[in-house]
C-alpha positions as CSV (number, residue, x, y, z in Angstrom):
1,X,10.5,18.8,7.9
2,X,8.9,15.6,7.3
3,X,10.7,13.0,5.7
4,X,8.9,10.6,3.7
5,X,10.8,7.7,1.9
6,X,9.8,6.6,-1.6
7,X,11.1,3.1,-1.6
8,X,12.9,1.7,-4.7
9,X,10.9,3.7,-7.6
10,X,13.0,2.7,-10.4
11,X,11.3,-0.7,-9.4
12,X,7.4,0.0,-8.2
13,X,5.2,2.6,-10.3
14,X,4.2,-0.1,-12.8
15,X,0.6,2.1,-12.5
16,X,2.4,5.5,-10.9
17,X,2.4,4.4,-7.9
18,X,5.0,6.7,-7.2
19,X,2.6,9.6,-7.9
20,X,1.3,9.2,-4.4
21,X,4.6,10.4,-2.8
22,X,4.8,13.3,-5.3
23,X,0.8,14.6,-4.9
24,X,1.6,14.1,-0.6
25,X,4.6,16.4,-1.3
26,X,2.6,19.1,-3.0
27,X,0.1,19.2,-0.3
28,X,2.6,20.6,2.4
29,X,5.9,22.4,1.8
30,X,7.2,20.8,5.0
31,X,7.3,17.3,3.3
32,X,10.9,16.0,2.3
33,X,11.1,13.2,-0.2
34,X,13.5,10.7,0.1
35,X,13.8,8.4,-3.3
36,X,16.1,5.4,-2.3
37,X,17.0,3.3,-4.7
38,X,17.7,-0.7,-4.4
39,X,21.4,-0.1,-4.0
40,X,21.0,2.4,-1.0
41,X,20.1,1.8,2.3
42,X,16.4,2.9,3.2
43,X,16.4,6.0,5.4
44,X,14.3,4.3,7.9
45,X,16.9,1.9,8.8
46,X,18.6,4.4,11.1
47,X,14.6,5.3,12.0
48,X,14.9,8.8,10.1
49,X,11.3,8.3,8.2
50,X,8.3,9.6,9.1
51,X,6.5,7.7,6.5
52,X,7.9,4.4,4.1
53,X,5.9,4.0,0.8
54,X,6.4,0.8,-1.0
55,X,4.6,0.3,-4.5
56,X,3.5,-2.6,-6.6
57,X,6.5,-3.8,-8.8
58,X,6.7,-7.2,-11.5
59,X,7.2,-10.2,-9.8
60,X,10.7,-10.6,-11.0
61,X,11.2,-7.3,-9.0
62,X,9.5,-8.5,-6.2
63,X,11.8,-11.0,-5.1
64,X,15.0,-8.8,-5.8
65,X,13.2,-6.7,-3.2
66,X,12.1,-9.5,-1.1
67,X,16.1,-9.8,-1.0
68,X,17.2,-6.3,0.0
69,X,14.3,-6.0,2.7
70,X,15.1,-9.0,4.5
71,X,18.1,-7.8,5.8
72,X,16.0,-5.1,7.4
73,X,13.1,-7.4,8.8
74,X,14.4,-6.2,12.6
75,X,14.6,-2.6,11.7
76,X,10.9,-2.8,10.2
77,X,9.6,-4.3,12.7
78,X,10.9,-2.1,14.8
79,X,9.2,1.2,12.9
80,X,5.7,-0.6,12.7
81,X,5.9,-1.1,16.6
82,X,6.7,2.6,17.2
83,X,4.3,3.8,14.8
84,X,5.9,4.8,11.8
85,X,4.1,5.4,8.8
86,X,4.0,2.2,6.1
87,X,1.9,2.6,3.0
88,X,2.1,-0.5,1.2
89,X,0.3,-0.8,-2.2
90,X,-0.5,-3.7,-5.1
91,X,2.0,-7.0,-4.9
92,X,4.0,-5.2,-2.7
93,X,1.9,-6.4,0.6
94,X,3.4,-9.9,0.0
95,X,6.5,-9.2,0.6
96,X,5.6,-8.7,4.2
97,X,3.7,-11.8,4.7
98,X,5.5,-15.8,5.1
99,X,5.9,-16.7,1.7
100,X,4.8,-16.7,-2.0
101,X,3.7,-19.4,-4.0
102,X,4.4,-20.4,-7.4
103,X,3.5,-23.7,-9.2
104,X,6.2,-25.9,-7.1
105,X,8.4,-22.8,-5.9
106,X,8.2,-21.4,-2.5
107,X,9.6,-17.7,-2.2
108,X,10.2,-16.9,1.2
109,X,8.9,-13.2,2.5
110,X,9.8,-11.3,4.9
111,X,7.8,-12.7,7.3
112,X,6.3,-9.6,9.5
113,X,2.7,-10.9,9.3
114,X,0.9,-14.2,9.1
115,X,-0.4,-14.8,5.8
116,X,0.6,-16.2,2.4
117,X,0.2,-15.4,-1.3
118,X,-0.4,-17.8,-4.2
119,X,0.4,-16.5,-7.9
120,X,-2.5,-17.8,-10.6
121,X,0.1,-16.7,-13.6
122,X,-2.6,-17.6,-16.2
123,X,-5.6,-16.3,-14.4
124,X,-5.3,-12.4,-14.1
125,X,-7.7,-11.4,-11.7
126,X,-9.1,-7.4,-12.0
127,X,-11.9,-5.7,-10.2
128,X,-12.7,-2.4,-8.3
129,X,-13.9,-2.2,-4.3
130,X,-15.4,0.1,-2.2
131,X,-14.7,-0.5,1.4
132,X,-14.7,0.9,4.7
133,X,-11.6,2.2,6.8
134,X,-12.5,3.8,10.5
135,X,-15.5,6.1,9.2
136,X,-13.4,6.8,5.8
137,X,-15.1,5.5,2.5
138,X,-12.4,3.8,0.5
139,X,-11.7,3.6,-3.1
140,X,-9.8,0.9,-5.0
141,X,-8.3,-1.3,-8.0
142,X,-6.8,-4.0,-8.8
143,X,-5.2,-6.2,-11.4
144,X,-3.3,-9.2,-10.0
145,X,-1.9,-12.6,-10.7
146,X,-2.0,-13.4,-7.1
147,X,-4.3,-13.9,-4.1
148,X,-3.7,-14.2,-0.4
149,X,-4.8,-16.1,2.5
150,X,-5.0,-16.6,6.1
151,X,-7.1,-15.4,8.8
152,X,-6.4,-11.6,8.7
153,X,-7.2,-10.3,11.9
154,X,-4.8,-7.6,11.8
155,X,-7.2,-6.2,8.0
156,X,-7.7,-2.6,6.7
157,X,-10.4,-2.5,4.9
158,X,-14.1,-4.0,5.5
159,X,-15.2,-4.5,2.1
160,X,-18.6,-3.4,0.8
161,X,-18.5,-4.2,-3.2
162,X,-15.6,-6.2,-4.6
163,X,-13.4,-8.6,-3.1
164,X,-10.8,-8.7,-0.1
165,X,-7.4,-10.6,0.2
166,X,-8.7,-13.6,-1.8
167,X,-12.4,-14.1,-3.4
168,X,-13.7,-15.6,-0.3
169,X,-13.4,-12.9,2.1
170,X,-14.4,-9.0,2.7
171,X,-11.5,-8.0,5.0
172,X,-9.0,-6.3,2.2
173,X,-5.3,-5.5,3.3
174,X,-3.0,-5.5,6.7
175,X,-2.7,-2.9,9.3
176,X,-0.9,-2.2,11.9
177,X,-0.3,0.5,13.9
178,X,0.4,2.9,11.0
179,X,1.1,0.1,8.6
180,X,-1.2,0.3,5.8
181,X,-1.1,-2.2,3.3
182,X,-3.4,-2.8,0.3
183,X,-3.7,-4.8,-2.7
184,X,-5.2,-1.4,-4.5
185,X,-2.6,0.3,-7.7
186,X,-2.4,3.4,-8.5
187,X,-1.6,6.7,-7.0
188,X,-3.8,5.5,-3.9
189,X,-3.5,9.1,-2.4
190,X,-4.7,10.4,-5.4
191,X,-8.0,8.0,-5.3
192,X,-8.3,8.4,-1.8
193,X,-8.5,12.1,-0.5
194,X,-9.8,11.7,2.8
195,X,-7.6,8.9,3.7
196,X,-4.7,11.6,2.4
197,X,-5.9,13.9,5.2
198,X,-5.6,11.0,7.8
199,X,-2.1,10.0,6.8
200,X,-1.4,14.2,7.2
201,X,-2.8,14.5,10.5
202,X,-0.7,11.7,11.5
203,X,2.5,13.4,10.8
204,X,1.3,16.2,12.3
205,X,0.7,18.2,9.3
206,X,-2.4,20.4,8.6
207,X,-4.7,18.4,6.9
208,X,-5.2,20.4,3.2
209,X,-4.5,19.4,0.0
210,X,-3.3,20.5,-3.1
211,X,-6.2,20.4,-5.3
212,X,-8.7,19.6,-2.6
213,X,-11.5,20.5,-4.1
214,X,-10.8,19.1,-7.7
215,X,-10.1,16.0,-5.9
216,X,-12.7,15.2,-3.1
217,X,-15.0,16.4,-6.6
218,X,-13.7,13.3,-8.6
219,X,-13.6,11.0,-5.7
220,X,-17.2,11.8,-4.4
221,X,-18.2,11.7,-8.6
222,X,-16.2,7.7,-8.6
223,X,-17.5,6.8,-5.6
224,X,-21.0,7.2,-7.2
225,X,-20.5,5.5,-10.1
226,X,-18.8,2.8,-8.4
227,X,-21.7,2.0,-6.3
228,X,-24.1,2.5,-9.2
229,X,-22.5,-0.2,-11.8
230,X,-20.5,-2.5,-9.2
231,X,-23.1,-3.9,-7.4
């Protein structure tokens, strides 16, 4: 069995995020979910995860987990280097970077990669992309209060339409090694098919989905529309 860990849910599927983790489970009985909650200690800690999925949560929520993940900022590291499996979705991708701003306060991340975030409380930014990931057409949304910023040489995505980390640049999320992390909400699994398959193969799974063709038909039928009324 594959073990994939559903991290804190009673906290992140604000936009059922969560929904990821179940749609991956129906596309191969050898999946195992793990759901840990806040007051457990995350499977992957003793390196028992295949894959970590971390969702978008309110910022309230975000530094409570900020808090509990710190503690863990060795062990983490530790499964990025030897190629664990991190998805990463919505405000969630801050926690991993220095720090947060906000007005005159200064929340410290975790600290894994070299950028920063900036929260715009009045300014709610939302918008769609289309980008490019290895020779995988990606699919996004967002709705966010904060940007980030820094170089982001270490980026998922090459933006086509729509914006990246911050409005000034086309390089949207972090990877690393199998660390995947994206500003995008949602069941990104779900909006993303192919990408699905990719995250399979690298478990060693069969790459087939529940659904398939239903869902390469809607993401083939967004894809166009996004292209047709985003640019």
């Amino acid at each position: 069995m594959k073990k994939v860990e559903l991290l804190f849910p009673e906290f992140c599927n604000i936009y059922g995020e969560s929904y990821s983790v179940e749609y991956l489970k129906k596309c191969n009985s050898e999946i195992e979910v793990v759901y840990t909650n806040h007051k457990d200690v995350p499977i992957f800690v003793s390196g028992e995860a295949d894959m970590v999925y971390l969702g978008c949560s309110s910022e309230d929520k975000q530094e409570k987990i900020i808090d509990i993940l710190k503690k863990y900022k060795e062990e983490i590291q530790r499964e990025i280097e030897k190629g664990t499996i991190f998805l990463v979705t919505g405000n969630a991708l801050e926690i991993f970077g220095k720090y947060i701003e906000d007005d005159d306060k200064q929340i410290e991340a975790i600290g894994i990669f070299d950028f920063y975030s900036k929260r715009y409380m009045r300014n709610r930014h939302n918008s769609q992309y289309v980008g490019k990931f290895k020779d995988m057409i990606m699919l996004g949304q967002k709705s966010q209060y904060s940007m980030a910023y820094g170089d982001f040489d270490d980026y998922f995505i090459d933006i086509e339409i729509g914006i990246g980390m911050n409005k000034e640049t086309k390089r949207e999320g972090i990877r690393k090694n199998n660390f995947y992390g994206t500003y995008s909400l949602g069941p990104y699994m779900i909006l993303n098919p192919h990408f699905t398959k990719y995250l399979l193969c690298l478990m060693g799974l069969e790459p087939k989905l529940a659904f398939e063709d239903e869902i390469i038909k809607a993401y083939d039928y967004r894809l166009k529309e996004l292209r047709a009324t985003l640019k």
